[in-house]
C-alpha positions in Angstrom: 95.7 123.6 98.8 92.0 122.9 98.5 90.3 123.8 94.9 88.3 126.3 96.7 91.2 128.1 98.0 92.7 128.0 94.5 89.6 128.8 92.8 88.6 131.7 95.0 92.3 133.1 94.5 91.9 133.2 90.9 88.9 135.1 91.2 90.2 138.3 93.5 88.5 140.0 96.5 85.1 140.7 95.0 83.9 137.6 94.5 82.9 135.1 96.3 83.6 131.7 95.5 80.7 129.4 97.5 81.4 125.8 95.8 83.4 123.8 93.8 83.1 120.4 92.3 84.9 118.5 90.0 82.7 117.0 86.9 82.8 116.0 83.0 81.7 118.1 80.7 80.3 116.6 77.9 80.8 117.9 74.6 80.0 116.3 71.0 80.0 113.1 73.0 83.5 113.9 74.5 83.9 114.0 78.3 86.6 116.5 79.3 87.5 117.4 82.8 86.2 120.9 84.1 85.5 122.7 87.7 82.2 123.8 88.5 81.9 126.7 90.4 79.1 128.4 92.3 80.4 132.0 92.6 78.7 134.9 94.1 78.1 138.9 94.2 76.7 141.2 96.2 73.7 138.0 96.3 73.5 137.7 92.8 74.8 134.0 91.5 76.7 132.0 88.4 78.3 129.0 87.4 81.8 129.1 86.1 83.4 126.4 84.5 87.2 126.3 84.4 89.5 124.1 82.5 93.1 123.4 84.5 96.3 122.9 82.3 97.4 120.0 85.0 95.8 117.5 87.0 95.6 117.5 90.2 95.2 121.3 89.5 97.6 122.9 92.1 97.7 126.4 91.4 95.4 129.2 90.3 97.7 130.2 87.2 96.3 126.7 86.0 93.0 127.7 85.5 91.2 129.1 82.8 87.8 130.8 82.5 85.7 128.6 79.5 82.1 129.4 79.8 79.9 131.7 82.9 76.2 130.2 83.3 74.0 132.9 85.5 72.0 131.6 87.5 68.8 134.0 86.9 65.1 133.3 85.6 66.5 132.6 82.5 68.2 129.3 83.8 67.0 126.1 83.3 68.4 123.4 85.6 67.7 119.8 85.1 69.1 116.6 86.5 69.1 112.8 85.1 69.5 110.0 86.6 72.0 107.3 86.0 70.8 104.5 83.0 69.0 101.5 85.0 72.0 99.4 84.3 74.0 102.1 85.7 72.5 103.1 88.9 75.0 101.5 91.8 75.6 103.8 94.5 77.8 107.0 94.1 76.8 106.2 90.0 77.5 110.3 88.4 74.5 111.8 87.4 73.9 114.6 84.3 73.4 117.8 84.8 71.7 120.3 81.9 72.3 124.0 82.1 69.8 125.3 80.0 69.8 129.1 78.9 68.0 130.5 75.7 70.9 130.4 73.7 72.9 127.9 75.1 73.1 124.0 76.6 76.1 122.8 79.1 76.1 119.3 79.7 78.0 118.3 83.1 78.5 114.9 84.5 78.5 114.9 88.2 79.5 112.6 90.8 76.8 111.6 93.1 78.2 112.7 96.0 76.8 115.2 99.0 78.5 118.2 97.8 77.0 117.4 94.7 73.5 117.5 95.9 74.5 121.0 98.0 75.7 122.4 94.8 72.6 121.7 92.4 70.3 122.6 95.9 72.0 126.2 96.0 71.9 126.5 92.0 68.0 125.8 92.3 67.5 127.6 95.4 69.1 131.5 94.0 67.2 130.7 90.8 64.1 130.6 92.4 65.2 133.4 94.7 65.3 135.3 91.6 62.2 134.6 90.2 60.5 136.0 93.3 62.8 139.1 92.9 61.8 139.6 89.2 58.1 139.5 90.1 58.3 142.2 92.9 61.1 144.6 91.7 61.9 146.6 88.4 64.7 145.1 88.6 67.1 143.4 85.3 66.7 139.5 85.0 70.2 139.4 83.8 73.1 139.2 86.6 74.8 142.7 85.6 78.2 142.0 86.8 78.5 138.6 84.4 78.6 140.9 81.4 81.8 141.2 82.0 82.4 138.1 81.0 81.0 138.0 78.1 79.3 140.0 75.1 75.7 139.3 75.2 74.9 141.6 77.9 71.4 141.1 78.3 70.5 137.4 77.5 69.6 134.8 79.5 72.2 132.8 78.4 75.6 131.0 79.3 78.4 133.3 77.9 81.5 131.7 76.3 84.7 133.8 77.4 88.0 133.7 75.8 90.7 133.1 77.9 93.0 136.0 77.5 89.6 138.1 78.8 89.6 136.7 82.3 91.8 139.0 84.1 90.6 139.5 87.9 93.3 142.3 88.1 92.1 144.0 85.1 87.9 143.3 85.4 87.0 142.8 88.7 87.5 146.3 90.6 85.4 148.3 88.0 82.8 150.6 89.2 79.4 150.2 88.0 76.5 152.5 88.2 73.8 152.3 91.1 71.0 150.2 89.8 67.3 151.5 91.0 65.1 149.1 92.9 61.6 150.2 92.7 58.6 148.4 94.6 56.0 147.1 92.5 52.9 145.2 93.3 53.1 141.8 93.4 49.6 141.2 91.8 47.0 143.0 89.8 43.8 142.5 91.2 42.1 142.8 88.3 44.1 139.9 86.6 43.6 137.5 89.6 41.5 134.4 89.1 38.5 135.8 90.7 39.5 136.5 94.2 38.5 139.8 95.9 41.5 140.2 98.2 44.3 143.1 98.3 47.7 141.7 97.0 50.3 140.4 99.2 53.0 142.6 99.9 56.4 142.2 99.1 57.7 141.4 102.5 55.6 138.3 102.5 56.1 137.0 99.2 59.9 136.7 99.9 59.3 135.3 103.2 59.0 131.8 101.6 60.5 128.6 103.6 64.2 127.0 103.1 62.7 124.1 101.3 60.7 125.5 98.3 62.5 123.5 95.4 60.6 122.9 92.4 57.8 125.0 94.0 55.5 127.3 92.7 53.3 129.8 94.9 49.8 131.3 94.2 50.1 135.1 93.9 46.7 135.5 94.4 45.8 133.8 97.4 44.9 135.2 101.1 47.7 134.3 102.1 48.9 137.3 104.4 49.8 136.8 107.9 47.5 138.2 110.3 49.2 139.3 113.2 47.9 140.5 116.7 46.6 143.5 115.8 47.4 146.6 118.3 43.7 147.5 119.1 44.5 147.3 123.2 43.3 144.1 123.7 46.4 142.4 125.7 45.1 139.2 124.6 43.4 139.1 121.4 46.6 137.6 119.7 46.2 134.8 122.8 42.9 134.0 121.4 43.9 133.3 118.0 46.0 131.1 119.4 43.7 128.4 121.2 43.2 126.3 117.9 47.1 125.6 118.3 48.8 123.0 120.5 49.9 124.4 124.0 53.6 123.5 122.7 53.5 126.1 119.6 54.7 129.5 120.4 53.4 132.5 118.3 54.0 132.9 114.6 57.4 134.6 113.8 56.6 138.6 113.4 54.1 138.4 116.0 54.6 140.9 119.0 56.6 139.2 121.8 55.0 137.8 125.0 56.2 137.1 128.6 55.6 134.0 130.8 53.0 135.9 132.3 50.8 135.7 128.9 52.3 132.3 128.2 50.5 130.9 131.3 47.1 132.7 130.8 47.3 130.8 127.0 48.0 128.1 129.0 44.8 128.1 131.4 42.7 129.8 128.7 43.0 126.8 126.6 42.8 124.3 129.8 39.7 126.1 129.9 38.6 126.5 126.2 35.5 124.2 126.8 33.8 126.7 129.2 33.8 129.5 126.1 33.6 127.6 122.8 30.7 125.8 121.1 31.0 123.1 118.0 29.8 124.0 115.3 30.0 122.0 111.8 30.9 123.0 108.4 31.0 121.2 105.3 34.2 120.3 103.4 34.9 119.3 99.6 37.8 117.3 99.6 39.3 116.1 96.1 42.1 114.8 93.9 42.5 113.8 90.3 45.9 113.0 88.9 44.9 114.5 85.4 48.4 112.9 83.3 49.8 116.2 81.8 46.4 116.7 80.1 44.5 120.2 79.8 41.3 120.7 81.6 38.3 120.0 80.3 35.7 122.1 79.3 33.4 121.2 82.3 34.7 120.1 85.6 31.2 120.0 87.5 30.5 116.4 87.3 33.6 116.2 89.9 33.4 119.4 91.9 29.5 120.2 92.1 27.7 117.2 92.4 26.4 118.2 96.3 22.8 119.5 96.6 24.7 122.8 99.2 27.8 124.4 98.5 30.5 123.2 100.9 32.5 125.6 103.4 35.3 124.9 102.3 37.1 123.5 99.1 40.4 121.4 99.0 41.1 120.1 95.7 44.6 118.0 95.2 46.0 117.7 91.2 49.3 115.6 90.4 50.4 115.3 86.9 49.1 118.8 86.2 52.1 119.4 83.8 54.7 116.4 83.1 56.7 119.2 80.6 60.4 119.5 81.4 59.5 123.5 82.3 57.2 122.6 84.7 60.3 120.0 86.2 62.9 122.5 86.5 60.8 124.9 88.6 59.6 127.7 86.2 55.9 128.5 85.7 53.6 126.4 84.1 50.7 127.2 81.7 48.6 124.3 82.5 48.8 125.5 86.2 47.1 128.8 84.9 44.8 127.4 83.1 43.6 124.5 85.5 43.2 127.4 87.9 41.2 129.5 86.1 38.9 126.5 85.1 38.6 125.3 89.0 37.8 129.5 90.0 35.3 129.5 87.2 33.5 126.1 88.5 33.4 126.7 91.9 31.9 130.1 92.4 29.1 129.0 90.6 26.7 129.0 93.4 28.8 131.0 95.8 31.5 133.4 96.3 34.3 131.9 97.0 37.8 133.0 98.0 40.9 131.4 97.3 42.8 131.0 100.3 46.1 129.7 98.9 47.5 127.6 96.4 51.2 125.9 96.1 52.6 124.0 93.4 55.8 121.5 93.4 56.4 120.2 89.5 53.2 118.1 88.9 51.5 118.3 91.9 49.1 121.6 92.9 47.0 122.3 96.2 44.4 124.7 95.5 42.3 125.6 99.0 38.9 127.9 98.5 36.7 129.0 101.1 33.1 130.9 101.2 33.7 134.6 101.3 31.8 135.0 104.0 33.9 132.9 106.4 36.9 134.9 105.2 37.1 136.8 108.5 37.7 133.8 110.3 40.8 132.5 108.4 44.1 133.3 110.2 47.6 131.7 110.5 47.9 130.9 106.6 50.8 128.8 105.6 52.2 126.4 103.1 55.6 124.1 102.4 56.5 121.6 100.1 58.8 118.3 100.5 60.3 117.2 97.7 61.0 112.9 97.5 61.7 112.1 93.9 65.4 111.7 92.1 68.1 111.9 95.0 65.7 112.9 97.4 65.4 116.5 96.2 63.7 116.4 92.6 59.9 117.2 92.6 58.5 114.8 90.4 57.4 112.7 93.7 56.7 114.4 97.6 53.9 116.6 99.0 52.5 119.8 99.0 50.6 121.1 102.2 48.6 124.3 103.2 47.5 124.5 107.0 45.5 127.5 108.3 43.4 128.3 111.3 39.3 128.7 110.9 37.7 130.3 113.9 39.3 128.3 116.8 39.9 124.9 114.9 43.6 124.3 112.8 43.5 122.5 109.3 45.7 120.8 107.7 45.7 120.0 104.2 48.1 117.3 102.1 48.5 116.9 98.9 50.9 113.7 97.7 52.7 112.0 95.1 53.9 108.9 96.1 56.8 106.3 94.5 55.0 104.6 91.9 55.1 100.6 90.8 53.6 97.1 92.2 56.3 96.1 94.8 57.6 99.7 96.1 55.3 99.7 99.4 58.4 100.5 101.2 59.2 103.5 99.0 55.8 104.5 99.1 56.1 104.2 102.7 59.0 106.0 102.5 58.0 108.8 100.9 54.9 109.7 103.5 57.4 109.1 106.5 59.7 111.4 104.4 56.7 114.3 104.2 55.3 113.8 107.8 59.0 114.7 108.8 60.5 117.3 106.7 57.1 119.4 106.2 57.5 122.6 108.5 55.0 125.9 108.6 58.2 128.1 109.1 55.9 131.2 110.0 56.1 129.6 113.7 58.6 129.4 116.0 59.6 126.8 116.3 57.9 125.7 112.7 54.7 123.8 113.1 54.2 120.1 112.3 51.6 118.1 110.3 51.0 116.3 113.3 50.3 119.3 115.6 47.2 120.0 113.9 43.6 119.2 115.1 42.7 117.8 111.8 44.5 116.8 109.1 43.1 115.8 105.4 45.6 114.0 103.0 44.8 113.3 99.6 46.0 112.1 96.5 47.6 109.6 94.1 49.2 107.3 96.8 50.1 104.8 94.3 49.4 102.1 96.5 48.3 98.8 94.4 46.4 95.6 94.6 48.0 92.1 95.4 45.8 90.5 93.4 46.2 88.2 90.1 44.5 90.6 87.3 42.1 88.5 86.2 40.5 88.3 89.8 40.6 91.9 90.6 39.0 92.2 86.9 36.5 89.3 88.0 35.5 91.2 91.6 35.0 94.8 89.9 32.6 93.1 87.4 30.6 91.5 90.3 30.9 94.9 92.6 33.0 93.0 95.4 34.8 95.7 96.8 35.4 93.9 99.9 37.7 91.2 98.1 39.5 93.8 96.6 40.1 95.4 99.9 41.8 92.4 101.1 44.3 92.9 98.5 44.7 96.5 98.8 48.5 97.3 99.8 47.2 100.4 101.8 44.3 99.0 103.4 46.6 96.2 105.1 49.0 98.5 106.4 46.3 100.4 108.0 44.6 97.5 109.7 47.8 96.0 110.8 48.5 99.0 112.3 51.9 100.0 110.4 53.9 103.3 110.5 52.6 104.2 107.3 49.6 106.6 107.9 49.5 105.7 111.4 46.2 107.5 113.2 44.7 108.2 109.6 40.8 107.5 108.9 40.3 106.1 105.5 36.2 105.9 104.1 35.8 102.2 102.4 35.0 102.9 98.9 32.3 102.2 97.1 33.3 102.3 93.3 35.2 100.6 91.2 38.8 101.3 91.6 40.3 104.7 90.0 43.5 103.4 87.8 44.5 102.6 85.3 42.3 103.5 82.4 43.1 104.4 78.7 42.9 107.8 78.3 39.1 109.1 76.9 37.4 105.8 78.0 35.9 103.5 80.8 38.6 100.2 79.9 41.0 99.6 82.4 44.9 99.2 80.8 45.4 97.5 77.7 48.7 98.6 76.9 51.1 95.2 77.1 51.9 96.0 80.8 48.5 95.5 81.5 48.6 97.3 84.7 46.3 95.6 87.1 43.7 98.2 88.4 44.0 99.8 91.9 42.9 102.2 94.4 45.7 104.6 93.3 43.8 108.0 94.5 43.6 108.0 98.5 41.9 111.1 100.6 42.2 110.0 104.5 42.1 112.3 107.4 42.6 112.1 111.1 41.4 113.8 114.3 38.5 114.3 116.2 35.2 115.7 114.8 34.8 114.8 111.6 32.3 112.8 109.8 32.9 111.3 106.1 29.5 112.2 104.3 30.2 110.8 101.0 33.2 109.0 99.0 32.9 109.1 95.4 34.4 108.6 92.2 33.7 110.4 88.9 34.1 108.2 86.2 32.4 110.4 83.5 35.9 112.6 83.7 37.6 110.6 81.3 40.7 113.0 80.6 43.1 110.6 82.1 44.4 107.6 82.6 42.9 108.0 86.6 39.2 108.9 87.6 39.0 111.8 90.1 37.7 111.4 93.3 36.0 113.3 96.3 34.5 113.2 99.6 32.6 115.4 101.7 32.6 116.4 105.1 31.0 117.4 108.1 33.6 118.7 110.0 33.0 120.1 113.8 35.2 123.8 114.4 35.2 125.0 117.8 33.7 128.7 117.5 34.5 130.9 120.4 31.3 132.9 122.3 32.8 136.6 123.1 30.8 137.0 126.1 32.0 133.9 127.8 35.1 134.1 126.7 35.6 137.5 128.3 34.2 136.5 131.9 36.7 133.1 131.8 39.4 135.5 130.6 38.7 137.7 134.0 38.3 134.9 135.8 42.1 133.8 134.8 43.9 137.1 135.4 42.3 137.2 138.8 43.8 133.8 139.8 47.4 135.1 138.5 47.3 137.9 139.6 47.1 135.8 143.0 49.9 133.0 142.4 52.3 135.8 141.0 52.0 137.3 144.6 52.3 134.6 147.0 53.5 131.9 144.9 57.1 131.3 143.1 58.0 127.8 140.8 59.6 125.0 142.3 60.2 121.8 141.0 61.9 118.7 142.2 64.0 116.0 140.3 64.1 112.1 140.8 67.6 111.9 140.5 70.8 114.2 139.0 72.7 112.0 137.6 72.2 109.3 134.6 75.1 106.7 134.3 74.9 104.6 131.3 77.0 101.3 130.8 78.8 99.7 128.2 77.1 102.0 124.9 78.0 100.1 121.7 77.7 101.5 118.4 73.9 102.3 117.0 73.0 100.9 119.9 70.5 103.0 121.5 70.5 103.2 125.6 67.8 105.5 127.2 66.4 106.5 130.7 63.8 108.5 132.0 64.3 111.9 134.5 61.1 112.6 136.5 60.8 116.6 136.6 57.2 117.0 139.4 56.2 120.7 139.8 56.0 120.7 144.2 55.2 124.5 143.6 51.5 125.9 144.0 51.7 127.3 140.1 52.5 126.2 136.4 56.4 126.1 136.0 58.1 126.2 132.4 61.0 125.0 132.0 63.9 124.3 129.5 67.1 123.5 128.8 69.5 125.5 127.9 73.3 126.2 126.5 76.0 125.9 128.3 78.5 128.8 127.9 80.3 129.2 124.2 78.7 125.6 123.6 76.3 125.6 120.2 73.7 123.0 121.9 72.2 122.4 125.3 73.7 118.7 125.1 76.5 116.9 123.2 75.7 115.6 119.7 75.6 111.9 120.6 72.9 112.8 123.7 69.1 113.3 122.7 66.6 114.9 125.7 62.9 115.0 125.3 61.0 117.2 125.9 63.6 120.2 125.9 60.9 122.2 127.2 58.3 122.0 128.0 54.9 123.4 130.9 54.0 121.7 134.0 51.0 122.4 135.9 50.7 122.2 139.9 50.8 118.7 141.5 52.2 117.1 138.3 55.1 115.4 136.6 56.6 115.3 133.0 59.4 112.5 132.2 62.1 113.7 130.7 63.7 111.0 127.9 67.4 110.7 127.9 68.6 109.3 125.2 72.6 108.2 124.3 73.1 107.4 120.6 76.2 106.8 118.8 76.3 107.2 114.8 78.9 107.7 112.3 78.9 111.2 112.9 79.8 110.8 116.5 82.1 107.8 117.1 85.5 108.9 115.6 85.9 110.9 118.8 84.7 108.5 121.2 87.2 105.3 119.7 90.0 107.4 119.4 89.4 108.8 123.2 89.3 112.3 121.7 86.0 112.3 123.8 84.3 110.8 126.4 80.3 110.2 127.3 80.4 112.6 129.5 77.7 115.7 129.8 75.9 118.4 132.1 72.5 119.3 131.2 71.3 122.7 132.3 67.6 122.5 133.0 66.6 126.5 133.6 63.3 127.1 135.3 61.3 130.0 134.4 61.6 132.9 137.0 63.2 129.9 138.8 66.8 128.7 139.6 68.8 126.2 137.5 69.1 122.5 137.8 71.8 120.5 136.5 72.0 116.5 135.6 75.0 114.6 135.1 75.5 112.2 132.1 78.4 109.9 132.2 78.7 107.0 130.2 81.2 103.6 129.4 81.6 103.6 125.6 82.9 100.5 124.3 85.6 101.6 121.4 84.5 99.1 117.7 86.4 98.9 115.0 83.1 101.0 113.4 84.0 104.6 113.2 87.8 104.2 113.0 89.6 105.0 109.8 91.5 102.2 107.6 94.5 104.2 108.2 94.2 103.7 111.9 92.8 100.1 111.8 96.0 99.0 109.4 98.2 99.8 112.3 96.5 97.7 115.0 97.3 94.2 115.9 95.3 93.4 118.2 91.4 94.2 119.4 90.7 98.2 119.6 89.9 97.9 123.2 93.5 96.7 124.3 95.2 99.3 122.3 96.3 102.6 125.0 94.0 105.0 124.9 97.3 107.8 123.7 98.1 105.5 121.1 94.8 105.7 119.5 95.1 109.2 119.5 98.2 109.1 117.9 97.3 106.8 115.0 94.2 108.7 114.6 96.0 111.8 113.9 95.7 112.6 109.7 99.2 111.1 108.0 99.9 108.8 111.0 100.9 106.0 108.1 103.7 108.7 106.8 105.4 108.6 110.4 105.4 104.9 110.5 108.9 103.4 110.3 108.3 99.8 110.4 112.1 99.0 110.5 113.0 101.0 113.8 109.7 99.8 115.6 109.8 95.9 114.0 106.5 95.9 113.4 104.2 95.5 110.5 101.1 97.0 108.8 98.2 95.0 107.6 97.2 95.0 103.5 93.9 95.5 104.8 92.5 95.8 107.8 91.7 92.7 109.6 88.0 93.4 110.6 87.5 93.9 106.6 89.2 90.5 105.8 87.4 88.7 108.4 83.9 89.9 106.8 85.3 89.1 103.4 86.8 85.7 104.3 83.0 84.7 106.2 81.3 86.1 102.7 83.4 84.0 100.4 83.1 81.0 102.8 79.3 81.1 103.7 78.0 83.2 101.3 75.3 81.8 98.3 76.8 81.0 94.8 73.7 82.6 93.3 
């Protein structure tokens, strides 16, 4: 029986038992065997660990309660890495429980049900954070207390054995607990910002990812929807500063293909009603190395003779303390935000728009009050990139917004750090670019969807340089030398993936890292760090001219400089008046195709036959879909019936949808791709490349396209039970023998005397690699 099963036995009908996985606990530097489990009620969460009188634990009566951890606000959770020396693959990892009372020490495998358990742990933590901010509501998880005796402590609760009795605890009834709304902020506590409070609906409306992440609660950051005035298409005109691919934000009033193809023309035509017109933007970053701010900060943020527009001001290293690591709120985050509110509404008004914090790295975006009225579509997200790929202490932070008819996007970074990690670096932005999503859209919005995007902050790339030349060249002003070195600037100029379609200003200052703290010297610590360009702001798309690039050395907090640029960025601004008459204009000429016209498309071919597919070997090819029809035709594709996807998991199709206008074509991508996920089936004949594709049309009739391919069965993707049993190649072996072999416990059945054969030690494809390894492979 799986430990689940067992687990979930032992603890009755009520609860819920989500997760289990075997660790070390380690107490007074003794590692003893427990079961972690994530266990659930009524949405409420905690950790129990059980000891088991036998091993493999085999029954529920072997179990026994020991300690119950809730996972609430009082719950600190904190993961370390393996020791240098230790770190090989699937190396365990330690994992600290905190609570105000008490300190469990578990040593996990590093494994992926590991990394689901400590993301759900994190996730319902913060889940109940939010919940503590908006409700009256107890911080303690009610139904643990009866597990142990301090009822209303944050803390884990040690349980005697004979006390866990799910027959005798576990049905009791307990009185209703009243939720009462509260508001979410107090205006008059908020850093300056004249805005009404979010409500509660959209402060728990925050995205899947937000690990480690911590959201402003003053920010104007509600959602504003198409409004009900009578206007049909006020909420399409809000949209034109979006890509035609983006459908409206989730909460927003439904439309029909009708309104989908007046967006459509509206923003064909979006030329004919909108004028350019620029604004100025303050874009900054200053990785500021735990330290608390200053008492001034206008050397960095108000050194232009006119206020900008629009603020975007990009920290890292705001708080290195392990609080700020394991999620919870940070003082230095207050007080950095009070000091940047203070400084920048010096001359102006400003409003804060939004602000988002992951660990060490915060995004605060400010704009002039008056241009408030033109803000819509605010959102944030945060990608996590540092320990295992979920741990904040490296990734991004992003806030993206709409002003007037123009969408922004702003980036805020922490990259990997070190001389020779360019490919982690690298990493790490591919990572952000990929996983950041604006979930208030359906389907989420992209960093690359917007019409301008601004990324900032300590990049970490460095300078291939010998120190005592890069020293030399700063001395004599030489930036240019230096550039040659500069890991970032190559990339760029050669073209790479990294920050591909990204502008970069050439700077004119000496380069930003690394100092000691409180002076103007660059590193004399015995690493002797050789100075770089750490601090990066870049942007891409149209419109926008770089003013300025400076560096602040005066700020001599840190152990980096902080840096800004301005900008003169161009915003399409819509004219009502014209607007309205191309608007009539529109509706007139549908009106006119939905009566005499209907879709029709026509496809090159309905059938794509792919040879001989090999494992990871990508095969592709390219379906024409022309609109013959006299108006725009939409079209996707869709499920087939009681089948989760359109296509089978090894199949890829781009565009899935997609909007074709009269007289065109789009080419639709094909794509067959076989991965360890998929190729068990396909060598054991369990399942062939074979596949219909449904392409519905709009108000149209369906089209479908055949996919049949010849996959070529590897020994890849085949278990060593299996391959034991095989004497010859995998191709030559019957296609119901496979099958058979394949089946879990096929090695039991085998009975090697009736069918005079043999089994293989190993199997053969192994032995081969290892046999051309010890033969050809270096001594060093």
């Amino acid at each position: 029986m799986d430990i689940t099963e067992i687990v979930q036995k032992k603890l009755g009908r009520e609860l819920h038992c989500k997760q289990v996985v075997q660790c070390m606990k380690i107490d007074d530097n003794k590692r003893l065997q427990r079961f972690a489990a994530l266990v659930e009620k009524n949405e409420e969460y905690g950790v129990f660990i059980f000891t088991s009188k036998q091993d493999p634990c085999q029954h529920c009566e072997d179990l026994s309660l020991e300690t119950v951890v809730a996972v609430d606000v009082g719950l600190r959770c904190q993961a370390e890495a393996p020791s240098r020396q230790d770190n090989q693959p699937g190396a365990d990892f330690h994992l600290h429980l905190k609570t105000t009372n008490h300190h469990v020490l578990l040593e996990m495998p590093r494994q992926d049900s590991t990394t689901e358990f400590l993301t759900e742990i994190i996730k319902h933590s913060k889940t109940k954070q939010v919940s503590s901010r908006c409700f009256s509501e107890s911080t303690w998880t009610q139904w643990l207390s009866r597990y142990g005796n301090n009822k209303g402590a944050h803390s884990a609760q040690r349980v005697s054995l004979e006390e866990f009795d799910p027959l005798r605890h576990m049905n009791l009834e307990q009185p209703d607990t009243v939720v009462r709304v509260t508001d979410c902020v107090d205006p008059a506590s908020s850093l300056g910002d004249n805005f009404a409070a979010v409500s509660v609906r959209d402060v728990l409306s925050v995205p899947n990812n937000t690990l480690h992440t911590s959201q402003s609660w003053d920010s104007l950051d509600k959602m504003l929807s198409p409004d009900d005035s009578g206007e049909p298409m006020e909420a399409i005109k809000k949209q034109l500063g979006i890509s035609s691919g983006i459908e409206l934000p989730v909460g927003s009033k439904p439309v029909s293909s009708r309104d989908k193809f007046l967006r459509q023309c509206l923003v064909q035509r979006e030329s004919e009603f909108t004028d350019v017109k620029h604004f100025t933007l303050f874009c900054g970053s200053w990785n500021v190395n735990g330290q608390a701010p200053p008492d001034s900060l206008n050397p960095w943020l108000l050194v232009d003779d006119e206020p900008p527009d629009i603020y975007a001001i990009g920290f890292q290293e705001l708080d290195l303390s392990k609080e700020a690591f394991i999620f919870m709120d940070s003082s230095k985050e207050a007080e950095w935000q009070d000091k940047l509110s203070k400084c920048v509404n010096t001359k102006v008004p400003y409003i804060k728009v939004k602000s988002i914090r992951l660990v060490g790295m915060l995004l605060v975006v400010y704009i002039q009050e008056k241009h408030v009225k033109h803000i819509s579509y605010i959102d944030f997200d945060s990608v996590a990139t540092g320990i295992m790929g979920i741990m904040g202490n490296k990734g991004g932070v992003s806030v993206r917004l709409t002003f007037h008819n123009t969408s922004l996007c702003f980036v805020n970074s922490h990259l990997a750090a070190h001389q020779d990690e360019i490919e982690r670096r690298n990493s790490d932005y591919k990572d952000i670019m990929s996983k950041m999503r604006f979930k208030q859209f359906d389907p989420p919005l992209e960093i690359s969807e917007h019409d301008i995007v601004f990324w900032c902050g300590d990049l970490n790339y460095r300078i291939d340089l010998p120190l005592d030349d890069v020293r030399s060249y700063i001395k004599k002003r030489t930036y240019e030398r230096l550039l040659q070195g500069d890991q970032l600037y190559r990339q760029m100029k050669n073209n790479s993936e990294a920050f591909k379609g990204f502008k970069e200003g050439i700077p004119d200052f000496d380069p930003t890292y690394k100092f000691d703290p409180g002076t103007d010297n660059y590193d004399s610590s015995e690493k002797n760090r050789i100075p770089a360009w750490c601090d990066r702001i870049l942007w891409s798309g149209s419109g926008v001219q770089q003013l300025r690039f400076s560096s602040h050395p005066q700020m001599k907090l840190s152990d980096h400089k902080p840096i800004s640029s301005l900008f003169k960025v161009g915003v399409r601004v819509i004219d009502q008046q014209r607007y309205k008459f191309v608007y009539e204009e529109v509706m007139k000429k549908l009106d006119r195709m939905e009566n005499e016209y209907l879709p029709q498309i026509k496809l090159d071919k309905t059938e794509c036959v792919f040879k001989d597919v090999k494992f990871l070997e990508v095969q592709s090819q390219t379906v024409t879909v022309a609109n013959v029809g006299q108006v725009p035709v939409e079209f996707e594709f869709v499920n087939k019936l009681n089948e989760p996807s359109f296509c089978r998991p090894w199949l890829k199709v781009t565009p899935s949808k997609s909007v074709i206008q009269e007289g065109q074509c789009c080419e639709v991508h094909v794509e067959v791709y076989v991965d360890k996920t998929t190729v068990s089936k396909l060598n054991s004949g369990q399942e062939k490349l074979e596949d219909i594709l449904v392409l519905h049309l709009i108000s149209g009739k369906d089209s479908f396209i055949t996919i049949t391919g010849n996959y070529l069965v590897s020994s890849f993707g085949s278990s060593i039970e299996a391959l034991i049993q095989m004497h010859g190649p995998i191709r030559e072996v019957p296609v119901a023998e496979l099958i058979e072999i394949e089946k879990p416990g096929s090695l039991s059945r085998v009975d090697i005397a009736q069918d005079g054969g043999r089994l293989y030690m190993v199997p053969k494809e192994i032995w081969k690699f290892a046999d051309f390894l010890c033969k050809n492979g270096s001594d060093k």
